[in-house]
C-alpha positions in Angstrom: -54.4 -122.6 -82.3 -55.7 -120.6 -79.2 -53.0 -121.7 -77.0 -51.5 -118.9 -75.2 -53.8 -116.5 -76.3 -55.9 -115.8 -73.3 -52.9 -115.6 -71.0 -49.5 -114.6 -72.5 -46.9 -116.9 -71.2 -44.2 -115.7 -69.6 -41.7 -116.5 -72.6 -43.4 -113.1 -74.2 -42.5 -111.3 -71.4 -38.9 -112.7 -71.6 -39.0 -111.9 -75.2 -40.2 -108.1 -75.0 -36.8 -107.7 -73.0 -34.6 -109.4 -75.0 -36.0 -108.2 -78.6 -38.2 -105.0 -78.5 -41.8 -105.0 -80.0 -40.2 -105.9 -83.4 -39.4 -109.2 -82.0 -42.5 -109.6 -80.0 -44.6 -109.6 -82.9 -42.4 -112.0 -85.3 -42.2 -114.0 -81.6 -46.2 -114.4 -81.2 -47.4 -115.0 -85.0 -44.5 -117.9 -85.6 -45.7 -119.0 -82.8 -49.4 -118.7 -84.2 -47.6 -120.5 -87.4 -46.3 -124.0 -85.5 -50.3 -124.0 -83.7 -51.4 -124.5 -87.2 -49.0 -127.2 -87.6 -49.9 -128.8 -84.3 -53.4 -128.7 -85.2 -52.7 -130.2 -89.3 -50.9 -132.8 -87.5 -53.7 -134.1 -85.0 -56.3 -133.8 -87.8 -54.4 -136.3 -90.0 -53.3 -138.4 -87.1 -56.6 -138.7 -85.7 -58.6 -138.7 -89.6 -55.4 -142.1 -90.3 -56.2 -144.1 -87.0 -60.1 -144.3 -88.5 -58.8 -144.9 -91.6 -55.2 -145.8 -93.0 -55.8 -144.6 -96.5 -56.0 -141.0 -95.7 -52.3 -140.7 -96.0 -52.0 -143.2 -98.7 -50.0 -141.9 -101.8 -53.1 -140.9 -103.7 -54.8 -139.1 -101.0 -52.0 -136.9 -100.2 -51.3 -136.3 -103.8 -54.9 -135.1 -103.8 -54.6 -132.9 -101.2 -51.7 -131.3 -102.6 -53.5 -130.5 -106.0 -56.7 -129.2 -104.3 -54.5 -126.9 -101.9 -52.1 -125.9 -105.2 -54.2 -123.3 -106.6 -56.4 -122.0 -103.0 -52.3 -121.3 -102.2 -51.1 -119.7 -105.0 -54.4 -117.1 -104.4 -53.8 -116.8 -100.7 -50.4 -115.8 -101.4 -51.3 -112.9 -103.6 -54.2 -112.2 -101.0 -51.7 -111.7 -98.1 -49.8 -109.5 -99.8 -52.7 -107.2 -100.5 -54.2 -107.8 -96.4 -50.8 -107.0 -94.7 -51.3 -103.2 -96.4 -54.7 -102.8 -95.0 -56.4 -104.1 -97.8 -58.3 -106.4 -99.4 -59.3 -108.3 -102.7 -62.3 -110.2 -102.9 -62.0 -110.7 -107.2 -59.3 -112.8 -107.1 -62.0 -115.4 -108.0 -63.7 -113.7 -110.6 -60.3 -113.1 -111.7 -59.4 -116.5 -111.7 -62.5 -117.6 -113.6 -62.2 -115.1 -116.7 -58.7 -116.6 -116.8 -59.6 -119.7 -116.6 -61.9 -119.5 -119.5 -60.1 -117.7 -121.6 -57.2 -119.8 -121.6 -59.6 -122.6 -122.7 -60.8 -120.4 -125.6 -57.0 -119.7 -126.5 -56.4 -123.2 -127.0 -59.8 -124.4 -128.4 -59.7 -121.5 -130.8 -56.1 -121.1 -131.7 -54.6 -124.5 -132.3 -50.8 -124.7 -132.0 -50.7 -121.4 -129.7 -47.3 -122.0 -127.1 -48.0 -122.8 -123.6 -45.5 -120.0 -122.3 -47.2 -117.5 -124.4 -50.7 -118.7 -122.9 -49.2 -118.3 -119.2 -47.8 -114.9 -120.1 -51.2 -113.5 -121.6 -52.9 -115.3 -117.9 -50.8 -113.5 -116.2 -50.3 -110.5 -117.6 -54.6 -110.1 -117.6 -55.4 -110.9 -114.3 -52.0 -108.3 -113.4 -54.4 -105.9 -115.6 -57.6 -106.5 -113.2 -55.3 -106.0 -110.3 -53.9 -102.7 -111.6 -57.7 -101.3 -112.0 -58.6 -102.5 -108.6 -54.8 -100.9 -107.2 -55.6 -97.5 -109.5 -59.0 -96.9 -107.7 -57.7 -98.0 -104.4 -54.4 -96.5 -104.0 -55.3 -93.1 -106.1 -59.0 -92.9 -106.1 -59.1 -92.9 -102.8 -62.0 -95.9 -101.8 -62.0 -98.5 -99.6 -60.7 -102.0 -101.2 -63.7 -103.8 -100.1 -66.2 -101.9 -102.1 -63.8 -102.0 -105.0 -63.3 -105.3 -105.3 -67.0 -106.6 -104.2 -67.7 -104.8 -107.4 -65.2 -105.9 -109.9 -65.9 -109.1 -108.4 -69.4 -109.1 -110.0 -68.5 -106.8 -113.3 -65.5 -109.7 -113.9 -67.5 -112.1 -113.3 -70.6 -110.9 -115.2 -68.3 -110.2 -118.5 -67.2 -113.9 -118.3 -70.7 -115.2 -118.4 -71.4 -112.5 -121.5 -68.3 -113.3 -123.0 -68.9 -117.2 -122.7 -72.3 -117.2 -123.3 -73.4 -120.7 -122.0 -70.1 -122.0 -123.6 -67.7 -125.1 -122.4 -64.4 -125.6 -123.3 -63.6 -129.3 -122.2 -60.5 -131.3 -122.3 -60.3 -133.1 -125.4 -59.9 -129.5 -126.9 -56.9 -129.0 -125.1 -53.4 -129.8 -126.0 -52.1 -132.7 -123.8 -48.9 -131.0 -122.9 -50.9 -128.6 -121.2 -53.1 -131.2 -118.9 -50.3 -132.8 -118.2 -49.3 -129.9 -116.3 -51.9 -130.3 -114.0 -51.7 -134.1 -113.9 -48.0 -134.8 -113.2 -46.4 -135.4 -110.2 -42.7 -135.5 -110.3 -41.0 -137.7 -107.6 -44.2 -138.1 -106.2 -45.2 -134.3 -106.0 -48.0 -132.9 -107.6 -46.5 -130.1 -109.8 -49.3 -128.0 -109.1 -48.0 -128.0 -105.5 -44.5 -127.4 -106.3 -45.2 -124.2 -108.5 -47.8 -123.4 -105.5 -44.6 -123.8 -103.1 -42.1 -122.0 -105.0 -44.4 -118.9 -105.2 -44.7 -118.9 -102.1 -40.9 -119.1 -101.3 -40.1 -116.3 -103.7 -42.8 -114.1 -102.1 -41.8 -114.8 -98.6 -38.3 -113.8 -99.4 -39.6 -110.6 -101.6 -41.9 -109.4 -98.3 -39.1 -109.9 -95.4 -35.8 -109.6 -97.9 -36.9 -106.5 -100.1 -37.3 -102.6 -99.2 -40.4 -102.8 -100.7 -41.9 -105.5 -99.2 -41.6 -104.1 -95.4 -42.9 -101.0 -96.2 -46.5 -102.8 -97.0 -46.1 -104.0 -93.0 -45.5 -100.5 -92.4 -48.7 -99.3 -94.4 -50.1 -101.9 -92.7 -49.5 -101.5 -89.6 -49.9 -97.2 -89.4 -50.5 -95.6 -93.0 -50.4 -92.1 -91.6 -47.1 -93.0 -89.9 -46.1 -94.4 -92.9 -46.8 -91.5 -94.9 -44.6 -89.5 -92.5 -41.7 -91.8 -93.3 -41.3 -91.1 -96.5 -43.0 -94.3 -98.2 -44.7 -94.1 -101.4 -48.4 -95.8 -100.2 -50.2 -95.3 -102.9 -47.6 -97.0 -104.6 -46.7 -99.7 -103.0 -50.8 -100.8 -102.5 -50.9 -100.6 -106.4 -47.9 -103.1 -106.7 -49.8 -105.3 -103.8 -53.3 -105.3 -106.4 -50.8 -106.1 -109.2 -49.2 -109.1 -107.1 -52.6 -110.3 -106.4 -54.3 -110.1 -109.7 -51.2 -112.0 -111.2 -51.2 -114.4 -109.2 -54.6 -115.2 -110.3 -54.1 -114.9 -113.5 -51.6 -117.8 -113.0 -54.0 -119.5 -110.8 -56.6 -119.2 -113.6 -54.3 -120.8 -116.1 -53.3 -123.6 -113.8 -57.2 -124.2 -112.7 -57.7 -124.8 -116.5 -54.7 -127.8 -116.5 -55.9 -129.0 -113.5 -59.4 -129.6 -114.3 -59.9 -129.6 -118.4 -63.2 -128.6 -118.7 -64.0 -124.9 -117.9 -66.9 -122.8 -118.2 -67.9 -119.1 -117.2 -68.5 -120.4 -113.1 -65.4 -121.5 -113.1 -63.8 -120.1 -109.1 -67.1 -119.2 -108.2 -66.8 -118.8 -104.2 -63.0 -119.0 -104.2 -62.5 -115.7 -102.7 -64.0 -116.6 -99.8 -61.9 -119.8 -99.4 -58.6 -117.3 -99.6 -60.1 -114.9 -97.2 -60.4 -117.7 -94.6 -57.3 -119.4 -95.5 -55.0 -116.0 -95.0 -57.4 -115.0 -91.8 -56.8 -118.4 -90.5 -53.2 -118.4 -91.7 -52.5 -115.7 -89.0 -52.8 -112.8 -91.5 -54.0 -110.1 -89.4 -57.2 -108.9 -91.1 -55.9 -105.5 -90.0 -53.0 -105.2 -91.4 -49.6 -104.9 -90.6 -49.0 -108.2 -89.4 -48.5 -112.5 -91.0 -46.7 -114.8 -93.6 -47.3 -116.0 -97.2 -46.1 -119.2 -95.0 -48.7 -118.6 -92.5 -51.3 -118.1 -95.5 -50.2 -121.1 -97.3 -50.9 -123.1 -94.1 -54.0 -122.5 -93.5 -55.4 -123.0 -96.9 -53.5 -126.7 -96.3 -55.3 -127.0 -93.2 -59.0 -126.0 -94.7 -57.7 -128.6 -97.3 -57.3 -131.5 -95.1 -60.0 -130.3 -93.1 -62.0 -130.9 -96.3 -60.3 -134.1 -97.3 -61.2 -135.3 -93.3 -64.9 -134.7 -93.7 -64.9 -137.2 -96.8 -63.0 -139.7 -95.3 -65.3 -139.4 -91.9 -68.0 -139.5 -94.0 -69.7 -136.5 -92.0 -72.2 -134.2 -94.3 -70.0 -131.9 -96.6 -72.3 -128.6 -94.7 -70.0 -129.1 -91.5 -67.1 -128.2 -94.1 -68.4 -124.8 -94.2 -69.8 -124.2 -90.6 -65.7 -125.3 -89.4 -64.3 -123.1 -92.0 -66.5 -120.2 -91.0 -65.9 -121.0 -86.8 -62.1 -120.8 -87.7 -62.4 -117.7 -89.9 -64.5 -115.9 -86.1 -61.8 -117.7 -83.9 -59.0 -116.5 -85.9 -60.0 -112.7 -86.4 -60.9 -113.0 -82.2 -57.5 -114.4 -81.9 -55.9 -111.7 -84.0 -58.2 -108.7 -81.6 -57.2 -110.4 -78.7 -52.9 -110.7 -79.5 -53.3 -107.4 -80.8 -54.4 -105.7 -77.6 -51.8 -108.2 -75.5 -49.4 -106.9 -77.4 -50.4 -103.7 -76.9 -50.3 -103.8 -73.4 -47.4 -105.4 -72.8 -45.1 -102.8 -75.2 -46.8 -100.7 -73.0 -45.6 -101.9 -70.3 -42.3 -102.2 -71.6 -41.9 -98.4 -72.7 -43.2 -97.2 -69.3 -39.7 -99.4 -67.4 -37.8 -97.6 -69.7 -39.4 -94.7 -69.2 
């Protein structure tokens, strides 16, 4: 993942002639992209030669269920980070979802599945629009925001639930089966989880709106300037994220039955290191759902490694948080390469 990052090759320099500092930047972090697969690839090769059943049908189709919802979140979660921000509720949001769609079904027999997607949805969009409303317009940083709806979201779930659990056989066996089923051999977690992802990828690169939270991201002053609405467009990013949630909440319920008020606890730090790792820069400006989706895979199979190795689940979370330092060092370091070779580049034309 660090290759190249301590000494720019001289392909960069080639490619700050042939494509300006746009280029450059799209050059370097799909570069960053295919070190994550390089990486992915040498951890399953290397986790397979000690044992074969690692990529057995049944553990892949694991990993793509326990990567499915971490995903979906880490989408949302770049789209907030590439506008300077950040939102560390999406697993509070994720939990109140999550119960409450077990309440819905427990307590409302016969209620539709769409309708109980729309309501997940449309609630954790709600959170997100509080946390955009005091961010965008209220003027205060995301991080202190969010670190407290974190704990007021979290803290009405456990007054709301009140030492309740809503468990599977109270839930309509359509519904698990959503969270069960693989279709030719692909969990369908993991194929909602992947078109998300596609939908938002195109949305941030294809769409008006979408570059202008790399602009925000990247200079909001400057942005300002330009004539783009920034308070705005960080509302629609909280929105995005707290949807997403919402829909990750729903799915979290299919996927594991029985729910309760700690349901997600912790999740938003899995997200954070999956879109930091992913190549998100954590200031801004900079990444890919792709490259977020990635490296909540590779923290996945990381996990998935440890078990197989048998090797004490602790050193799970000591490599996720080494990865999390090396990957904001990385993203310092390319940022000031860059820097200096635009620079550079300005000054010949000059």
């Amino acid at each position: 993942m660090s290759v190249g990052a301590t000494q720019p090759p001289a392909a960069v320099s080639a490619a700050v002639e042939r494509r300006g500092a746009r280029g450059v930047v799209e050059w370097v972090f799909r570069a960053r992209e295919l070190s994550l697969v390089a990486v992915l690839a040498v951890i399953v090769l290397a986790t397979t030669a000690h044992d074969p059943r690692f990529t057995s049908a049944q553990s892949l189709r694991d990993i793509g269920l326990n990567v499915a919802i971490v995903a979906l979140l880490a989408v949302g979660q770049t789209v907030v980070v590439v506008s300077r921000n950040i939102d560390l509720s999406v697993g509070s949001v994720l939990g109140f979802v999550a119960f409450m769609t077990g309440v819905l079904f427990a307590d409302h027999h016969g209620i539709a599945i769409p309708l109980v997607f729309a309501i997940g949805i449309a609630v954790g969009a709600g959170f997100g629009l509080v946390n955009g409303l005091m961010v965008s317009f209220g003027r205060v940083p995301s991080l202190v925001i969010t670190l407290g709806t974190l704990y007021i979201i979290r803290g009405a779930d456990f007054a709301w639930a009140h030492g309740r659990q809503v468990n599977a056989a109270q839930l309509p066996d359509n519904f698990l089966k959503l969270g069960s089923e693989s279709p030719a051999g692909i969990p369908l977690l993991t194929v909602i989880a992947i078109a998300v992802m596609l939908v938002a990828g195109f949305f941030m690169r294809g769409y008006r709106s979408g570059r202008e939270l790399y602009a925000i991201g990247s200079n909001p002053d400057a942005a300002t300037l330009a004539g783009i609405r920034v308070g705005r467009r960080v509302l629609g990013a909280f929105v995005v994220s707290g949807a997403l949630a919402g829909l990750a909440g729903v799915l979290y319920t299919a996927r594991f039955g029985t729910v309760d008020a700690a349901a997600g606890t912790g999740f938003e730090l899995q997200v954070v290191a999956a879109v930091v790792v992913g190549g998100v820069a954590i200031f801004g400006g900079s990444g890919t759902v792709y490259g977020a989706a990635l490296g909540a895979l590779l923290l996945s199979t990381i996990g998935s490694a440890l078990v197989i190795l048998k090797i004490n689940p602790f050193w799970e979370q000591a490599i996720d948080g080494a990865l999390l330092l090396a990957a904001i060092a990385l993203d310092r370091l390319l940022a000031l390469r860059l820097a200096h070779l635009l620079q550079r580049r300005s000054v010949r034309r000059g």
